[in-house]
C-alpha positions as CSV (number, residue, x, y, z in Angstrom):
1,X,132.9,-32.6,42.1
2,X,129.0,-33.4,43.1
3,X,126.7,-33.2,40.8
4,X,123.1,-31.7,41.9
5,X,119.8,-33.1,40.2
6,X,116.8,-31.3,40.0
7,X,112.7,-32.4,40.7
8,X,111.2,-29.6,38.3
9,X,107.2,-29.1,38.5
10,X,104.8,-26.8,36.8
11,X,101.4,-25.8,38.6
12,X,98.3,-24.7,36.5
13,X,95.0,-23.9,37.4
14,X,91.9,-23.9,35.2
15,X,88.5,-22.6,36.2
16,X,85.6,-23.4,34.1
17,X,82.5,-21.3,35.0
18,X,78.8,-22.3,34.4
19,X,75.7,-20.7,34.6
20,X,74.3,-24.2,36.7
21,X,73.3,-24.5,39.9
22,X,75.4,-27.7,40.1
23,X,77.6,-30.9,38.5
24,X,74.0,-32.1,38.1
25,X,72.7,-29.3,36.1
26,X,75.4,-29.6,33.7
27,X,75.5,-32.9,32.7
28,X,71.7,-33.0,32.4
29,X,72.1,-29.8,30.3
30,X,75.1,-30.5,28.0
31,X,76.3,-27.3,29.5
32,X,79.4,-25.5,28.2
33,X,81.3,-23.0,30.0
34,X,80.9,-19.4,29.4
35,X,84.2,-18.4,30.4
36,X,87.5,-20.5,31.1
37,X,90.0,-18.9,32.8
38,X,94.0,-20.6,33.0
39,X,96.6,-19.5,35.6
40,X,99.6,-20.1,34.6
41,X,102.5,-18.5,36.9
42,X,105.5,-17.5,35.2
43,X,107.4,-16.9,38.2
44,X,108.0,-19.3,41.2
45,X,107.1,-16.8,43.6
46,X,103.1,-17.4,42.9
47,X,103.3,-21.1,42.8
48,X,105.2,-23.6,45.4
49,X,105.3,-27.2,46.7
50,X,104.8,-26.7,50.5
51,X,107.3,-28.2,52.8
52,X,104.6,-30.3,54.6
53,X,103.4,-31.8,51.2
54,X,107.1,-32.8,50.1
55,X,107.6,-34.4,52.9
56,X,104.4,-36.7,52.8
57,X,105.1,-37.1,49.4
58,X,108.4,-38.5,50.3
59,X,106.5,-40.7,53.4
60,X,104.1,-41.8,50.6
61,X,107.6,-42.8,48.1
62,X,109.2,-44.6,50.6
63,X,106.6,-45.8,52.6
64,X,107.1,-44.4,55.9
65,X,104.9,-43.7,58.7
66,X,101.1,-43.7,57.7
67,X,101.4,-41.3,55.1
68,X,98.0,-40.1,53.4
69,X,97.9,-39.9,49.5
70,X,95.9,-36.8,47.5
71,X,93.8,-39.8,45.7
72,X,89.8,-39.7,45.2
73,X,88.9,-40.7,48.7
74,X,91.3,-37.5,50.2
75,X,92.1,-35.0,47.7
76,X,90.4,-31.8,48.0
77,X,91.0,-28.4,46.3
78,X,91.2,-25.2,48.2
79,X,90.3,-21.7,47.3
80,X,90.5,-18.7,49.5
81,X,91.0,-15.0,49.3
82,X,94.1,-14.5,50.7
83,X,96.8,-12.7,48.4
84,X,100.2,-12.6,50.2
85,X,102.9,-14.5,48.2
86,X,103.2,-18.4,48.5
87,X,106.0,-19.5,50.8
88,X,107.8,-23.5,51.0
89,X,106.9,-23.0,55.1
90,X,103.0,-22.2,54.5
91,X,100.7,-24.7,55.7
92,X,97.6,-24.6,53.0
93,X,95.1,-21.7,52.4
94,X,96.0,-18.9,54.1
95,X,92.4,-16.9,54.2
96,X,90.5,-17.1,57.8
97,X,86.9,-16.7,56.6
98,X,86.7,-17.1,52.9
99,X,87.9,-20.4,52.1
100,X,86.7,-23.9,51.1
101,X,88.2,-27.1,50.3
102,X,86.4,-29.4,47.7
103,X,86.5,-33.1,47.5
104,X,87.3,-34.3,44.0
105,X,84.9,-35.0,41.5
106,X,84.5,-38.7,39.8
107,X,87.6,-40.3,38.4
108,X,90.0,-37.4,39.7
109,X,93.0,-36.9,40.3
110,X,94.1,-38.6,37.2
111,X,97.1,-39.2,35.8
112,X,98.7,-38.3,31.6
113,X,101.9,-38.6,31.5
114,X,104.0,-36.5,34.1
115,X,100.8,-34.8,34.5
116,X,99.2,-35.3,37.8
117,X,95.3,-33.9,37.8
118,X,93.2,-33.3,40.2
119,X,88.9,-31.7,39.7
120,X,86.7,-30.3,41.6
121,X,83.2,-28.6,41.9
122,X,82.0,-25.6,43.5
123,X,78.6,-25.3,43.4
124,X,75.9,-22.6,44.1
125,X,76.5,-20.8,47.4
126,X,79.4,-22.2,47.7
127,X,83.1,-20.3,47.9
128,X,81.1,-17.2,46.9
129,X,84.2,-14.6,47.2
130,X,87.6,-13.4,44.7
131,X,89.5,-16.2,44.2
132,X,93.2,-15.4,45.2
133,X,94.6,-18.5,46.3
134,X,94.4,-22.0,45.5
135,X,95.9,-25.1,46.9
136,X,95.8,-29.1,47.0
137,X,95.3,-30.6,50.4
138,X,95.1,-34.7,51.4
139,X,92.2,-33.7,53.9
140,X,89.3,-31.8,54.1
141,X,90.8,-28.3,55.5
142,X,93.9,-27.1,56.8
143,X,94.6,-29.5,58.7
144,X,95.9,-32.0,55.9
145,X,99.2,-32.0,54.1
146,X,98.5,-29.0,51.3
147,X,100.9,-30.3,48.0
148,X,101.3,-26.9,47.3
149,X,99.5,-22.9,47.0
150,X,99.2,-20.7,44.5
151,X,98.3,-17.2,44.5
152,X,96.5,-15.9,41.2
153,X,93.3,-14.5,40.8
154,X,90.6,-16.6,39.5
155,X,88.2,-14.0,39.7
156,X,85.1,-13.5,42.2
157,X,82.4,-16.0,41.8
158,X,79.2,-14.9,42.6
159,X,76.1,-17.1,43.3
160,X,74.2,-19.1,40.8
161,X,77.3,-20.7,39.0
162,X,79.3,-23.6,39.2
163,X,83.0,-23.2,39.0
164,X,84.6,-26.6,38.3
165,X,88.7,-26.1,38.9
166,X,91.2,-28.2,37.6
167,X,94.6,-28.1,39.2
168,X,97.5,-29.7,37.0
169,X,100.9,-30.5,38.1
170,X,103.4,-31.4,35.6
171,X,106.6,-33.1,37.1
172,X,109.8,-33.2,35.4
């Protein structure tokens, strides 16, 4: 008789929305956001780990090859407006025009726990489309390893605002 354990995770996005131009703009301000908007995927099939990510994360655990870690200097969030269903085989954002990835904001990703954050800011003019899909790359585009995608509507963000988006995965 074998035994089979299980690595568990839980993906949430949060969006924040501002009426700023920029991070700037809302510090200097004290701004609040006017909306927040949370994504949390009941069902596996709008939220995965991608293969590719896995298996850098794995590199990164056992220190193989010259793996490359989603830490302040490479982490970047992705949004695009692509809808079709996250797969394990996808390789990041899956939109051909619309999509942007986002180098993290001070102190991010952190770390609470199991909880494994990760924040960034998208500023007037930019990702100025519906947000569909979201993902968390170790490079500055598709051609990193993307941890995982998720496909959930964020909403359509038009131009004057800053969306800041916080991407939390909670391992178990």
């Amino acid at each position: 008789m074998s035994v089979k354990d299980q690595l568990g995770h839980h993906i949430v996005y949060q969006v924040e929305k501002f009426n700023a131009k920029d991070s700037k703009e809302i510090k200097e301000k004290g701004l609040k956001p006017f909306e927040v908007v949370e994504s949390t995927p009941q069902a596996i099939a709008i939220n995965v780990l991608l293969n590719e990510g896995i298996t850098e994360l794995i590199n990164l655990i056992c220190n193989i090859g010259t793996p490359v870690a989603w830490d302040n200097t490479n982490a970047r969030l992705g949004v695009g407006d692509d809808a079709t269903a996250p797969a394990p085989a996808q390789t990041g954002l899956l939109a051909v025009t619309n999509k942007l990835y986002k180098a993290m904001n001070a102190t991010y990703p952190q770390l609470s726990g199991q909880d494994a954050i990760w924040q960034s800011d998208f500023i007037d003019t930019e990702a100025e489309w519906a947000w569909l899909e979201e993902s968390i790359s170790n490079t500055a585009d598709n051609a990193g390893d993307n941890l995982c995608r998720q496909n959930t509507s964020l909403g359509t963000k038009p131009a004057g605002q800053t969306w800041r988006l916080t991407a939390t995965i909670t391992f178990s």
